[in-house]
N, C-alpha and C positions, 0 to 999 in steps of 0.2 A: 530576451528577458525583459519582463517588464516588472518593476516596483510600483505596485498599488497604492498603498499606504506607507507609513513613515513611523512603524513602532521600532523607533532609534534611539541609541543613546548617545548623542552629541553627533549626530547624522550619522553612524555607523551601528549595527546589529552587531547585539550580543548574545550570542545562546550559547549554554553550556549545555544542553539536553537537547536533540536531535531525534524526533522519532517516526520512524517511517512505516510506511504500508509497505504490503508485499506486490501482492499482484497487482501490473501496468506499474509502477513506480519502481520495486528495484529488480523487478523478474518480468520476462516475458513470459506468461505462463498460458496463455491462449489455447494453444495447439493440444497439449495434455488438458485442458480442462476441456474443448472441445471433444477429443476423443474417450476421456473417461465418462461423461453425459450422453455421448453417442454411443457408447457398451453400454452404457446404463438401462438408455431408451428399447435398444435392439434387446436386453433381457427381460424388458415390460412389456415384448411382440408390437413395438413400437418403430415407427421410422425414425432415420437420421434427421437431424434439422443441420440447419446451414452454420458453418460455422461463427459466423458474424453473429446471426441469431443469439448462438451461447455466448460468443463474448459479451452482449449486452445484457446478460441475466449476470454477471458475475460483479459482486462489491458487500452484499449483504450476507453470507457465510451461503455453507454449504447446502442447507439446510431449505433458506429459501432456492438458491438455485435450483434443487433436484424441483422442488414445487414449483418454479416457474418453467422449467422444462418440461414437465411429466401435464402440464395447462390446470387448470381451474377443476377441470371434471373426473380427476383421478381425486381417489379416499384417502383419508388418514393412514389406512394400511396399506392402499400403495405405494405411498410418499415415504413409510418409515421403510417402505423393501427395499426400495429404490436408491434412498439415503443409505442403505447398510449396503448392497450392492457399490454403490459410486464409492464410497469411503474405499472400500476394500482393493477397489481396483485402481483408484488414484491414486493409494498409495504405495501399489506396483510400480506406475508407470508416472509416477512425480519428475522426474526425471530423463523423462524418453525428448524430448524436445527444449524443455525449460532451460532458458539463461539468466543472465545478468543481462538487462539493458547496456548499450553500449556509453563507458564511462562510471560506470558503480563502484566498479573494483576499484578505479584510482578514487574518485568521490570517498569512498567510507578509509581509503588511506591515509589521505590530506586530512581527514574530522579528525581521524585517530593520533594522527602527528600531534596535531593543533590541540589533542589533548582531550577533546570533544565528547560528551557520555552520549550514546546509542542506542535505538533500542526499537525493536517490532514490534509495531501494534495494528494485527488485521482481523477481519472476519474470519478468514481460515482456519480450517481445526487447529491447535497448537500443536499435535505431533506432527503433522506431517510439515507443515510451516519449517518446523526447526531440523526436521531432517534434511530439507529441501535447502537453508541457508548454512547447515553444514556441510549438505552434496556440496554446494558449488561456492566451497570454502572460504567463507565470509563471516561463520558465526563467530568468528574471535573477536568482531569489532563491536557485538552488542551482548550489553550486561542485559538484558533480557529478549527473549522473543515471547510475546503473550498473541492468541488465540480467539479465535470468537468463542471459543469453550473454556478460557482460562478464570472469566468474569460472570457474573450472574445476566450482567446484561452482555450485546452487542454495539461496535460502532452504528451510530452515534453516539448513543451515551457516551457521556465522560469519565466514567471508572477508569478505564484503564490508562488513557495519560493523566488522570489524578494520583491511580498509585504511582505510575513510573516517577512522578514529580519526586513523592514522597519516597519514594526507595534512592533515586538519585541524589537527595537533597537541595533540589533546584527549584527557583520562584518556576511561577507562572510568565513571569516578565521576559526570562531567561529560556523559555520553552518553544521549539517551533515543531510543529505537526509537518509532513511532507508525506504528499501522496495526490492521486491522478482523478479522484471523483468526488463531488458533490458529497458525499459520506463523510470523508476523510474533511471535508473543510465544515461542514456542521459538527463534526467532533470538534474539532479542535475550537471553535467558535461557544459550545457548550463550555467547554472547560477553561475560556476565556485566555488561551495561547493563540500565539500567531500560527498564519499556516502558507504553506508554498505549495501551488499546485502545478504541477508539472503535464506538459501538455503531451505527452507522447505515448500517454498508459492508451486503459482500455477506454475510458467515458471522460474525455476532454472538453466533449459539449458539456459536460452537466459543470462546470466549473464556470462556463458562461453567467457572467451578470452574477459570481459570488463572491464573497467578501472576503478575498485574498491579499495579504502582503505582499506575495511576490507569485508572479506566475512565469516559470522557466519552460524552456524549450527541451533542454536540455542538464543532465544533472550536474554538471561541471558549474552549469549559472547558478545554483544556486548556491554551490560551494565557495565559486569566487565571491558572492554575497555575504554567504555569512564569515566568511574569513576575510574580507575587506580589503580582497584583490580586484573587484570588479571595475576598479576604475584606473587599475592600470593597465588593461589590454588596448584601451588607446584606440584614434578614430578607425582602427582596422577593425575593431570587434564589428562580428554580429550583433551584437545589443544593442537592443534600443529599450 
């Protein structure tokens, strides 16, 4: 774990509003989104691409992804086939592979003890998002889950942890963003909350050289941070 910056109060973080991303941050979601884009492809009479390929198309909604799978030289009507195709079949198979990254389930247990308000905010369609964090029974810890289709716009803009602020009733001060891309830390930077980016999603380089409070390995680091345990696991911790 490393602490970038120092947005503290009296050396210790306080956030009563927690909002995270989905995919690489509290789901493994790879393997299904790789497979639903490679059904997608093979119904365009298209080849497979490598899986690594799709996970690095994946952080700006659905929508761009089919477009950057499908290349440059497909049309507006193959991209909207292709989009209603992939929707349809990922949200078959949302669930054939997809987890919790390891440590989530207790992470979002300790926020919810601590009393802590929660909440999704990703590029992901919002149906399947919220069927996906109720599959793998965690939606009780977040007063909302919003969507790349819940808002007019997409992350980055800051709509949506603007409303969550304003539906929570919680400053900006009090607000942290958590999630695994460059996307996720230019929102939260828009909206002018802090952000922690966690290095174990999909796109951990692009967090390189961004303007993060706190950059965690693992999501337990960042829980013991903002609950103000981090400094008693003592010189055995991993943390530096």
């Amino acid at each position: 774990m490393e602490v970038l910056t120092t947005n503290l109060i009296d050396g210790t973080p306080v956030f009563d509003l927690l909002i995270f991303d989905l995919d690489g941050t509290l789901i493994d979601s790879r393997l299904d989104l790789a497979n639903a884009v490679n059904a997608t492809r093979r119904h365009m009479g298209m080849a497979a691409l490598e899986n690594e390929r799709v996970y690095s198309y994946v952080g700006n909604g659905a929508a761009v992804l089919i477009h950057r799978a499908l290349g440059d030289q497909a049309t507006e009507a193959e991209v909207e086939e292709a989009l209603e195709y992939f929707l349809e079949y990922y949200r078959e198979h949302d669930l054939d592979f997809t987890t919790l990254y390891p440590g989530v389930r207790e992470s979002l247990d300790r926020l919810g003890a601590a009393g802590k308000r929660m909440a999704v905010l990703t590029n992901k369609p919002v149906r399947v998002s919220q069927a996906i964090v109720e599959g793998l029974g965690v939606a009780h810890h977040f007063f909302r889950v919003y969507g790349g289709n819940s808002f007019e716009f997409k992350k980055p803009n800051p709509i949506g942890i603007e409303v969550l602020m304003e539906q929570a009733e919680v400053s900006r001060e009090r607000t942290l963003m958590v999630g695994d891309s460059s996307v996720d830390v230019e929102t939260a930077r828009n909206a002018r909350v802090a952000c922690c980016g966690v290095t174990y999603g999909f796109q951990p380089e692009t967090l390189d050289n961004m303007p993060l409070d706190l950059k965690a390995d693992r999501m337990e680091q960042m829980v013991d941070w903002v609950l103000g345990t981090a400094k008693e696991k003592g010189p055995e911790s991993d943390e530096s």
